[in-house]
N, C-alpha and C positions, 0 to 999 in steps of 0.2 A: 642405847638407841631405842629398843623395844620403849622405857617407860618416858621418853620422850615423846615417843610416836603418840601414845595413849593419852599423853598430858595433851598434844597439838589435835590427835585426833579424835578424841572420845572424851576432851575438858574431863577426865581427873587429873585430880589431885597427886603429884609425884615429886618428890624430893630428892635430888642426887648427892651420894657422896662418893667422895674417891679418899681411901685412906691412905699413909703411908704402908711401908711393910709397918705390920703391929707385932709386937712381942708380949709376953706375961707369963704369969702362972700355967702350969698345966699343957703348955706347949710340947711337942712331941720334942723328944731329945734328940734326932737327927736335924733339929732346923738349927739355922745358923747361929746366932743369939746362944740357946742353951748348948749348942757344940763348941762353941766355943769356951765357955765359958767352965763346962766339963773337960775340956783338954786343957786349958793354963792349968788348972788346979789340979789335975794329974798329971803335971810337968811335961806334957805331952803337945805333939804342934797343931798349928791350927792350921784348916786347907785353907789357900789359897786359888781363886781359880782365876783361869788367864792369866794379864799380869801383875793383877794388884794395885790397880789403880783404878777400879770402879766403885763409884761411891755410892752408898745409899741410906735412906732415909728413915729412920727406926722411929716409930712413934707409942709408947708404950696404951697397952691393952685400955686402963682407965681413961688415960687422956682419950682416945677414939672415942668410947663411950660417951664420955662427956660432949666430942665434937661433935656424934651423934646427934643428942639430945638439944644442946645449942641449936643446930641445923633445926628439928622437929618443933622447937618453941621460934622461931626468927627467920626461919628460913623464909621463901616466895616461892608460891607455886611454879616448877616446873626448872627451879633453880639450878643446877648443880655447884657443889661446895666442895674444896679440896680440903682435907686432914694431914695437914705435916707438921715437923717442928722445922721452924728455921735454923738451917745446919750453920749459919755463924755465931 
């Protein structure tokens, strides 16, 4: 809302994005991506919260970057752009 305001009220320049959750390299091991992924391969379980039936939208670290920079060359001032992968 702040770089909206700025764009409507002081004409700059502002580009929005909204990413997916992102994953990659170098991610702290307590997040869910590399916990996971460290407990199947210690034959160990994976948490589950609630009841397991909420979905969400993983969009890897590069691809963001890249919807980034797409957005930065193409975008229009005052835009906002969403970063997902289509889950079908």
């Amino acid at each position: 809302m702040l770089a909206l305001a700025y764009h409507a009220n002081l004409r700059r320049t502002r580009l929005i994005t909204r990413g997916s959750n992102t994953y990659g390299p170098n991610q702290f091991p307590e997040k869910i991506v590399p916990l996971f992924i460290t407990n199947l391969l210690d034959d160990r379980r994976v948490p589950v919260y609630g009841d397991g039936l909420q979905i969400r939208n993983w969009l890897y670290v590069d691809d963001h970057a890249r919807a980034v920079l797409h957005v930065l060359d193409h975008g229009v001032p005052g835009g906002i752009y969403n970063a997902a992968v289509d889950p079908r």
